[in-house]
N, C-alpha and C positions, 0 to 999 in steps of 0.2 A: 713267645709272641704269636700275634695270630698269623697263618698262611695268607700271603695276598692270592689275592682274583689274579685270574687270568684273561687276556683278551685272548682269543685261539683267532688267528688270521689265515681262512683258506681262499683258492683260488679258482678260476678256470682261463686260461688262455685258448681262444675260438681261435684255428688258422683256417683261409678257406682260398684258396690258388685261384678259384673259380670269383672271386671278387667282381662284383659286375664293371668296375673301371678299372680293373688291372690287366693291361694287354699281356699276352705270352710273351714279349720282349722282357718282363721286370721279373718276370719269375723265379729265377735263378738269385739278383737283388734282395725280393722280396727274403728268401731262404738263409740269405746270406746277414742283410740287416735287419729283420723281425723276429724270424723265427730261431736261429742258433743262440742270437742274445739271452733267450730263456732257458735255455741249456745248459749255458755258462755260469746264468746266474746261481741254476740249481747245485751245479759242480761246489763254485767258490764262495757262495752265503748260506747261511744255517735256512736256504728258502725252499718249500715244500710246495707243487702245487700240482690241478690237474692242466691236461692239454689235451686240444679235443680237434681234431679233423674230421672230415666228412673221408671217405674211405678212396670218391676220386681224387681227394686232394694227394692222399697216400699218397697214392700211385702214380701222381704226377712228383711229387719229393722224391720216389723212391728212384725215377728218371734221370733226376736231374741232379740228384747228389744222395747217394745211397748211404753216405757215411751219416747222414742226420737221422735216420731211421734207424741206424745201426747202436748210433749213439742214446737215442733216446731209449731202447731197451733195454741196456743196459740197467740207465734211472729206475726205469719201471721196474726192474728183478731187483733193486738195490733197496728198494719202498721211497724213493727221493721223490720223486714223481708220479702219478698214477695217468691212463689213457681214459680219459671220458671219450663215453660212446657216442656217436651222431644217425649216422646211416650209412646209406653208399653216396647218396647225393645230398643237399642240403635243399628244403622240399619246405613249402606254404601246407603241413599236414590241413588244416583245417577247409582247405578249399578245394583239396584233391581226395578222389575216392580213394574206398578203405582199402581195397587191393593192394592200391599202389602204395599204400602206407605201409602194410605190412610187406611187400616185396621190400621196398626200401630197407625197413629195418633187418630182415631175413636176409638178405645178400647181404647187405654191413656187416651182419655181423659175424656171418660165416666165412668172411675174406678176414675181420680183423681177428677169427681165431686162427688162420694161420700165420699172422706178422707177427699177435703181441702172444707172449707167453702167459701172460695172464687174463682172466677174466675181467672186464671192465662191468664197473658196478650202477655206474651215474650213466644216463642220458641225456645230455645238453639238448634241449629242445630246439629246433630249426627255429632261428632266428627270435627265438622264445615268444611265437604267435603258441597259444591254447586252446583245446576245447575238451572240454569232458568227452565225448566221443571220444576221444585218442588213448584216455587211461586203459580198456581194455585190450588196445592195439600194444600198448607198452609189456602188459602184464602178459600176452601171451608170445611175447618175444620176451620174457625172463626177464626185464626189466621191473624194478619193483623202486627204485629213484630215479626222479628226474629234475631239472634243476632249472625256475622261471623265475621272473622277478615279481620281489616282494611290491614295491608301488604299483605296478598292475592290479596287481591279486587285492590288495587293501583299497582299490576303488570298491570291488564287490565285496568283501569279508570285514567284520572289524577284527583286524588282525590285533592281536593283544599286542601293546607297548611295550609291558615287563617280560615278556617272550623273546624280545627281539627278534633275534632272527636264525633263532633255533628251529631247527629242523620240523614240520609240521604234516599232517596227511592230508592229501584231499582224497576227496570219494564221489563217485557219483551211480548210479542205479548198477553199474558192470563191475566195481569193483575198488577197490582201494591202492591210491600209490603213496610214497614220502618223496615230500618234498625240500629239495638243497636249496634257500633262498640266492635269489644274485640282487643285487641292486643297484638299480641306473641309477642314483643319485652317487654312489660311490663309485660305480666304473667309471660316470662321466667326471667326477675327482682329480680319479688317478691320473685320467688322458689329461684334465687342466694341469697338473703337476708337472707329467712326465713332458707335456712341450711347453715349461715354461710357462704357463700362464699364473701358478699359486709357487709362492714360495716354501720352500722344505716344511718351515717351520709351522707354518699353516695349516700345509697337511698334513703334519704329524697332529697337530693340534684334533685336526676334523678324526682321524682312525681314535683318538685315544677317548673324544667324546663319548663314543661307544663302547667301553667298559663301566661296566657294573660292580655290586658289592661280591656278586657271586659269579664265577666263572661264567662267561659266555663268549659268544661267536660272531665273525666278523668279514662280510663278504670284501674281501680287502681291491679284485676284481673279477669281473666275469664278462669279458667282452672281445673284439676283435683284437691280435697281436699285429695287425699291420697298421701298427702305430709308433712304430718306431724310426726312424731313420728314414722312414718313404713318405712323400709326398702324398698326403690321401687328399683326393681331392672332394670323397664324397664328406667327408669328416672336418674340411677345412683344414688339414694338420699342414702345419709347413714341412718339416722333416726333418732337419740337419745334423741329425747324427748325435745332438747332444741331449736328445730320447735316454738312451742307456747309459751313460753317465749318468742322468739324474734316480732312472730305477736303480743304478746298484748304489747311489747314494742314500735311497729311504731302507734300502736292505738291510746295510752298514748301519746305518741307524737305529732300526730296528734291534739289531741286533743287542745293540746296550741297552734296551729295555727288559728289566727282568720279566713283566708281566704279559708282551707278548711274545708270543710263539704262533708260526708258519705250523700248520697240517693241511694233511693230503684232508680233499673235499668228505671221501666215507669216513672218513674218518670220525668223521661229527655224529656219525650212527651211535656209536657207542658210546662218546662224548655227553651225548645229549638224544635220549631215545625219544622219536617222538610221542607224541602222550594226545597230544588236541587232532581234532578231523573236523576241518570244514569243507563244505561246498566251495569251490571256485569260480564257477561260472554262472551267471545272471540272465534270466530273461533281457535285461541289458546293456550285460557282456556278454554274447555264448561265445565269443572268439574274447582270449586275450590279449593284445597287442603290446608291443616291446616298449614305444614311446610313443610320445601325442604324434610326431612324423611318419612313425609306423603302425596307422593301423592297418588291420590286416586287408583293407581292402587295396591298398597300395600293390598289391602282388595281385587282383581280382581284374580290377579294371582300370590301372593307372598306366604307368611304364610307355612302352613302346606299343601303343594298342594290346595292351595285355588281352583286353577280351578276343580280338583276333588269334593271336599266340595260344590262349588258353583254349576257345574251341578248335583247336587245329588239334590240340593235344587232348580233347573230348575227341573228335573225332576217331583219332587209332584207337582211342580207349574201345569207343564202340565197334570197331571193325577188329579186334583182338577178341574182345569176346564173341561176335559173330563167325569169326573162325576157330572158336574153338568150341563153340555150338555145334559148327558144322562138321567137325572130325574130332570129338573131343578126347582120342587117346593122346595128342603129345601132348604131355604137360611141360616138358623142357622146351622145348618150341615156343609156348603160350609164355612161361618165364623169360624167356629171353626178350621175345620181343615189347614186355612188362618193362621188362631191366631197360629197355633203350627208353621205354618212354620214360621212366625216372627220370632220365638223364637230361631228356626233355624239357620235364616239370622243372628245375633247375630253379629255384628264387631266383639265381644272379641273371638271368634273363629277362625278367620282369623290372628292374629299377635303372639304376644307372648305366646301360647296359653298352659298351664300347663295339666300334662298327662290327669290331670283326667276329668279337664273340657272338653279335646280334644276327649276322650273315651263317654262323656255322648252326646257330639254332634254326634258322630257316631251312637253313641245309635238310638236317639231322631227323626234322621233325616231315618235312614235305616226301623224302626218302623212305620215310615209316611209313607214310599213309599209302602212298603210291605200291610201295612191298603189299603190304598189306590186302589192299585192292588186289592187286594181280592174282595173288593167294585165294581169295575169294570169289573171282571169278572162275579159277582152276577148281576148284573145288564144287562150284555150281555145275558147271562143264559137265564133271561126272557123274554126279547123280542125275540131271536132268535131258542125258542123251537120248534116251527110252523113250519121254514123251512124246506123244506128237501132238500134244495139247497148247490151246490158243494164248496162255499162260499158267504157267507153273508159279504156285507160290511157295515158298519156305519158310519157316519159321523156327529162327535161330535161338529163340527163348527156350531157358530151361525149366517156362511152365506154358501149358496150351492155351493157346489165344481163343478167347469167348467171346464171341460174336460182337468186338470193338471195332467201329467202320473204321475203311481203311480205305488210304487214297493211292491209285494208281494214275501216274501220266502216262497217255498211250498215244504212240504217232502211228499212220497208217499210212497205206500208200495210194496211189492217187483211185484206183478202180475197185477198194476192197468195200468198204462200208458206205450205202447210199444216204440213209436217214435217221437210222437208231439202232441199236441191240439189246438183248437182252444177255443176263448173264446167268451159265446154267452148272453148277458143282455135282457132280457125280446124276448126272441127265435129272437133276430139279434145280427149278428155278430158284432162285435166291435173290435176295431183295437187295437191289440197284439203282443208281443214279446217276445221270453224267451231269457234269457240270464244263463251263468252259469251253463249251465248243467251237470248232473254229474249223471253215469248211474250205475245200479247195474251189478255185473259178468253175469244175465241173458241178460241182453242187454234192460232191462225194463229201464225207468226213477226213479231214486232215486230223486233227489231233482235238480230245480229249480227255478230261479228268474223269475215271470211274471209280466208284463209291460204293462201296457194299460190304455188308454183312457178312461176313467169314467166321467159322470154325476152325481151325487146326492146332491140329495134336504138337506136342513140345519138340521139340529138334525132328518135325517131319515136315511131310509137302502135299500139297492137294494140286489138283489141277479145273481150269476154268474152263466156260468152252463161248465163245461168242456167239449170238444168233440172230442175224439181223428180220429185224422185224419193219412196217411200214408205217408207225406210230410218227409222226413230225416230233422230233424234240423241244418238247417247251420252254423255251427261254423270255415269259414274258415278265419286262422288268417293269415296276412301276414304284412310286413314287410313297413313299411309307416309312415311318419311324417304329415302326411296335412290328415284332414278331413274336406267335404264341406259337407254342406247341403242346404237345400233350404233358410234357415233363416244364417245359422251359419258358419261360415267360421274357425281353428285354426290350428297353424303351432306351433307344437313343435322342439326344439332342441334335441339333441344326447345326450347332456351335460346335465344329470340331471333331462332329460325330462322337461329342464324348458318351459314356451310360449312367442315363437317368435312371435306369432302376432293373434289377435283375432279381427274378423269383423261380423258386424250384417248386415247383404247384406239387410234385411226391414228396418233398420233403417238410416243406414247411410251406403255408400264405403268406408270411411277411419278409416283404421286402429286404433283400440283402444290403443293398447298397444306401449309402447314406448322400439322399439325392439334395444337392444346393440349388438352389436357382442358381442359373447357370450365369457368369461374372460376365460381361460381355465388354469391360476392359479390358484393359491389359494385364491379363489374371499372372502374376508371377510368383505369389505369396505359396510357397511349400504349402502351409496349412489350408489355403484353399481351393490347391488342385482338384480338379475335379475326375472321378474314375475314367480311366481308359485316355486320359490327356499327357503330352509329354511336356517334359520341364528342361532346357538345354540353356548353356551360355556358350559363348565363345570365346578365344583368346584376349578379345577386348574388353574382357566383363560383360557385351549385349546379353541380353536374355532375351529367348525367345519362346512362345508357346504355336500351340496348334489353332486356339480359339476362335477360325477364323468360321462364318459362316457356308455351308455346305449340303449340298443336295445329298438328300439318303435314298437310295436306290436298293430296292428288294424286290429276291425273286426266290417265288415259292409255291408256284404253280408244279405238279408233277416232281416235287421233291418230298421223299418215303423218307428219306433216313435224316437229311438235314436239310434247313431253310438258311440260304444266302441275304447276309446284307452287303453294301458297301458304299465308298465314298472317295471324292477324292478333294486333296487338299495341296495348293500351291503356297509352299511355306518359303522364306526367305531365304533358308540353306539347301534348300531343295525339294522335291513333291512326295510327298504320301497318299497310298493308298493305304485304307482299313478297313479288312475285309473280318465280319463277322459270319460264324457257324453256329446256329441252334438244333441243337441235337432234338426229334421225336422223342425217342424210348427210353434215351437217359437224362439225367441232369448235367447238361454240359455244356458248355459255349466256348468255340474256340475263337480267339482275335490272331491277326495276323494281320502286322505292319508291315508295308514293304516300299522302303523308304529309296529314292533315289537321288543321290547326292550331288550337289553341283561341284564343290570342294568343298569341305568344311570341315576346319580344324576345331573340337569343341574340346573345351575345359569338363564340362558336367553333359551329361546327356542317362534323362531320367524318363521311366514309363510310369507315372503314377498310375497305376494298375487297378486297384479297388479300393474304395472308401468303405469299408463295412460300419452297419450301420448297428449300433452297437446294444441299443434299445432292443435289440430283436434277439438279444443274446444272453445267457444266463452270465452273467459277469463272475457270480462265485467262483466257476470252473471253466474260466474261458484259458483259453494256450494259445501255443503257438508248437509245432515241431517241424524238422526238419536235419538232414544229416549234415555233421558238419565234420568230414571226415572218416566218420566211423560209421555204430550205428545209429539208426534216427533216436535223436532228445527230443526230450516235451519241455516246454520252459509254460508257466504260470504266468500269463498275466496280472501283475499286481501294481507296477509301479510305473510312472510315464516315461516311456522311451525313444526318444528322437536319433535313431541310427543316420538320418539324413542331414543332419544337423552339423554346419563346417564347425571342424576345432578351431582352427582360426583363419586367418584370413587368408593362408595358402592354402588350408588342405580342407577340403568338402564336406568330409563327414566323420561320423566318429565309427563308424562298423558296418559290417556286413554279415549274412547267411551266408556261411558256406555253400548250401544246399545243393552239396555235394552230389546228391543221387538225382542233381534234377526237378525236385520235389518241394514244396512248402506249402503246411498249413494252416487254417485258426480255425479257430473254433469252442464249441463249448461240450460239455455232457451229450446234447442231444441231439447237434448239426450243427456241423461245420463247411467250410467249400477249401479244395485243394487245389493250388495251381502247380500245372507241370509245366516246364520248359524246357527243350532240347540247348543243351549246353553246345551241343556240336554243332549243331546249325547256328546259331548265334549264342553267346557265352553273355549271363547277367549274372546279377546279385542280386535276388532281395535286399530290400531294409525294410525296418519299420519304424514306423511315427504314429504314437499311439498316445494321445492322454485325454486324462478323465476328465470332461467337461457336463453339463447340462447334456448337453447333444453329444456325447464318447462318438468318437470314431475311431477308426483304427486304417490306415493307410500302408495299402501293400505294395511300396514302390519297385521296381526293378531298376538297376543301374546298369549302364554301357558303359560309363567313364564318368570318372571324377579325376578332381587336382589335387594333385598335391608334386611335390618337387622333382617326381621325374615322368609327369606327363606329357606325352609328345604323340597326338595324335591328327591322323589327318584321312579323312574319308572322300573319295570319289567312286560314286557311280551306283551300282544297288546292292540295296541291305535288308533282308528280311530277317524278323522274330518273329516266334510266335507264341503263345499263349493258351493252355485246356485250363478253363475253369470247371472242373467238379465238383458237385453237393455232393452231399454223405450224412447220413443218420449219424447214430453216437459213434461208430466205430470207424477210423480210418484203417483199415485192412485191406478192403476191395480196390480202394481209390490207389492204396499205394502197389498193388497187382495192377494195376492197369497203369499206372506211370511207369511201372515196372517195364511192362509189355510195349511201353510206347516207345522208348527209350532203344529198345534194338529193333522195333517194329517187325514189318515182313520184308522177305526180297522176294521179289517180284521177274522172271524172265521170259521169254517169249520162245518158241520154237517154231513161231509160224513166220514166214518171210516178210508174211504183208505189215507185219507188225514188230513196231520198236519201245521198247520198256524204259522210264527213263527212274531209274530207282532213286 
């Protein structure tokens, strides 16, 4: 007779302590009725699977009851069971830098070669968000499987049908992995099953659909194990214990099936070698997300003011590597204090996130920065004893700063400076500007902003020297919408100060921006934002914009390096100021919003940023890149993509840029413009909304907060972003060195009494 098919049924059980609603009081509970049930079941059923914790989770198990770790090795040496690898923490790879990704994975896994006896071969991807960036991060941490869900992956790919869901490779420009498929449509199955909601028969019915004439494979589950017996409140589970009775009733049943059989997850390697290589990631999708509720931006700028949270956690990033600029022989040092920010980045902080665990992160993370700081001031201390110069500058970068202006805030005391100075590096003069002056009742200078052109060498210092001159500071402002320079060309509006039209006269004559007549309703249509305008709702569903009429004020008399615009704006939730910079000698405009909050709790709060205008661009080879975790992707523009776009009527959008380094940009073959944003001083996301019409535009929105089901956010009082638009010929190399350089900037100190450095 002929051999029947086999269904092979393997698994993944995710446990993770760190659960964003599971207080430390259920921990013990949790061990007790989610996690040993899987234990048990392995001992007493022919049932085979893997089990996967984040490596704090370990170590919180191995506290609170040593014999379940004791236990599970056993399995693992027996082949019953295998350990899928995770990390040390459970981490949003695609929205945190590459460092911290591969720390993560390198601590993981060198804690879990001393617990398990064996080599774990699968990587359960954090929370199974994706990006192509991350496949080189896998492969040079030995990792060559990792294991995401197939419904994702077949919105971008057409995933063959008669393949199922055997084993497949992705690849992108760094290299090649295999992929273990999981699938939400059957995890979320099992969880209807196991509380009750499908009857046995049902779901044996839905597992058996999925066999073939010829052996295949069958993600039976792959998802959280605190679905048992416990109350999940983000899941909706009731809990009552009669969870495990119903798993080891489909076990039991299974059992009398000759055709299927339980295996361990690698097991599918051999089973079924993979053979197809697709691409995974899309111009877009460049982020995979788990479910329509999880997309990745949910962990960006949703939660508990994640954008808050998240630049606290840019911050040490940046202050970790400027101390180790600054002394770069301890590399354990630099690790360690990496490893706490991991700990930091945490997902379970970002969502459902309970008071206390939300209190120790505040802790844990404000601890860091403050260490941190103190480090860096010690460490200034001693190299800059010697000088007796009017400020020292340093430069923490491990490449030399080219003459990219730099802003220093300087306070003075009340008898030092009368009317102006000039600033002189090594006894020549170099090219200066103050800005923001503000004078004491004597008519002396109290505090302003200096601007100037600097040189320094990579992890050195130069020093400055003041010389006050009798020149009047010109601050004469008047009334003007257009500023030219010799590089920079921009036309703002009346309306909201938004940008009618921005031109790089080096790069190219035609207009960047895709200028509308300006809407002078109630403009709230996504697709007809206009550049440099913000898009925000409230808890009530109100929407509100900027569009309100407003005086534009520029000054640009005795200004060498940059010309100031600005404006000010009394909005419903509170007042804005936006302050434009047009750079002379480069192509560059910086904005700066610095909004002041009355209270306001917003559901979406968007910076539609640039409308490019699309006409002025070679569309064959237009892109987009940006890092999304790793290192910088190029995605192709080809297809129309609304990342701003709600999935549904709870949650705002369908994705986000990582743009992990800071950095994003478009363009074509022969110029493109790059926007940089300091993540640390305020934390966004790109999106984009891009489709081909008669008039294509391309809209480069940044986001502070969207909704979806665990936003809870509430702002008082002041908030600034900001915003460097740079042009660029064909190549973005220069642009991404100087975002580079912008990103750790300089520090800045004083050794003269009369003077205070405010870095």
């Amino acid at each position: 007779g002929k051999k029947l098919s086999k269904l092979l049924l393997y698994s993944i059980f995710h446990g993770n302590l760190n659960y964003s609603s599971i207080p430390k009081e259920s921990f013990h509970e949790i061990i007790d009725s989610c996690y040993w049930p899987i234990l048990d079941a392995i001992k007493n059923f022919k049932f085979k699977t893997g089990i996967e914790f984040s490596v704090n989770t370990l170590n919180k198990i191995q506290e609170i009851d040593p014999l379940f770790i004791e236990e599970l090795k056993k399995l693992i040496v027996q082949k019953k069971c295998e350990f899928i690898f995770s990390g040390k923490e459970q981490i949003i790879s695609p929205l945190i830098p590459k460092e911290i990704n591969e720390l993560n994975l390198n601590d993981g896994f060198n804690e879990i070669k001393r617990i398990f006896p064996v080599r774990p071969q699968i990587a359960y991807v954090h929370e199974q968000i994706f990006s192509n960036g991350l496949i080189p991060i896998y492969l040079k941490s030995k990792f060559k499987n990792v294991m995401l869900i197939y419904e994702t992956a077949s919105q971008t790919c057409n995933l063959n049908k008669k393949q199922g869901f055997s084993p497949i490779k992705i690849k992108s420009d760094e290299g090649q992995l295999n992929v273990i498929w999981n699938s939400r449509n059957a995890y979320q199955n099992f969880q209807k099953y196991v509380s009750g909601q499908t009857k046995k028969q049902a779901y044996l019915d839905f597992i058996l659909k999925n066999k073939k004439l010829e052996d295949s494979c069958f993600p039976f589950y792959g998802s959280d194990m605190e679905i048992f017996g416990y109350k999940n409140p983000v899941l909706g589970l009731k809990g009552n214990g009669d969870e495990v009775k119903r798993f080891y009733d489909i076990l039991e049943e299974i059992k009398k099936h000759n055709e299927l059989d339980f295996v361990l997850p690698s097991d599918l390697m051999n089973f079924f070698p993979p053979s197809k290589t697709i691409k995974i990631c899309s111009a877009k999708y460049p982020i995979l997300g788990k479910k329509e509720e999880s997309v990745v931006t949910r962990w960006a700028v949703c939660g508990r003011d994640n954008s808050k949270n998240n630049s606290l956690c840019y911050q040490a990033f940046k202050k970790i590597k400027t101390l180790d600029n600054l002394r770069p022989k301890s590399l354990n040092l630099k690790n360690r204090y990496l490893s706490e920010l991991v700990d930091c980045w945490g997902s379970d902080y970002r969502t459902h996130t309970e008071e206390e665990k939300f209190q120790n992160f505040n802790k844990n993370i404000h601890t860091l920065n403050h260490k941190l700081e103190e480090k860096i001031e010690k460490s200034l201390l001693n190299t800059s004893k010697s000088s007796k110069a009017d400020l020292i500058i340093f430069n923490p970068n491990a490449t030399s700063w080219k003459k990219i202006p730099i802003e220093i805030k300087l306070y003075f005391k009340p008898q030092f400076i009368a009317s102006n100075f000039q600033v002189y590096s090594n006894g020549k003069k170099i090219k200066s500007q103050l800005e923001d002056i503000k004078f004491f009742k004597n008519g002396y200078i109290r505090s302003a902003t200096l601007v100037c052109n600097l040189s320094v060498l990579k992890r050195s210092q130069t020093s400055l020297t003041l010389k006050e001159v009798n020149i009047k500071p010109n601050s004469e402002k008047k009334l003007s919408s257009l500023i030219k320079t010799k590089s920079t060309e921009i036309l703002l509006s009346e309306y909201g100060g938004t940008i009618e039209n921005i031109k790089f006269h080096t790069l190219s004559d035609k207009p960047l921006i895709n200028a509308r007549k300006s809407f002078r309703h109630k403009n709230t249509d996504p697709m007809k934002l206009l550049s440099g305008q913000i898009f925000t709702m409230n808890k009530d569903c109100k929407k509100f914009n900027d569009l309100i009429k407003t005086k534009i004020i520029s000054e640009t008399k005795n200004q060498s390096i940059r010309k100031k615009f600005s404006c000010n704006l009394e909005l419903p939730f509170g007042d804005l100021t936006k302050i434009f910079y047009v750079y002379e000698d480069s192509p560059r405009i910086d904005l700066r919003f610095i909004f002041t909050f009355k209270d306001y709790s917003p559901t979406v709060f968007r910076i539609n940023l640039i409308n490019l205008d699309l006409n002025n661009f070679d569309n064959a080879s237009l892109s987009y890149s940006t890092n999304n975790g790793g290192n910088m992707e190029t995605f192709s523009l080809k297809e129309p993509i609304f990342h701003d776009n709600p999935t549904n009527s709870k949650i705002s959008s369908m994705c986000c840029l990582g743009s992990t380094n800071c950095l994003f940009d478009v363009g074509d073959k022969n110029h493109g413009i790059t926007i940089y944003s300091d993540k640390a001083e305020c934390y966004s996301v790109p999106m984009i909304n891009f489709k081909k019409l008669s008039k294509s535009s391309l809209h480069m929105i940044y986001s502070i907060c969207e909704l979806d089901d665990t936003t809870l956010t509430r702002w008082k009082g002041r908030k600034e972003i900001s915003f460097s638009i740079l042009g660029r010929k064909s190549s973005l190399v220069q642009n991404k060195k100087i975002c580079e350089s912008l990103f750790l900037g300089l520090i800045c100190k004083s050794n003269n009494p009369n003077i205070t450095v405010k870095n």
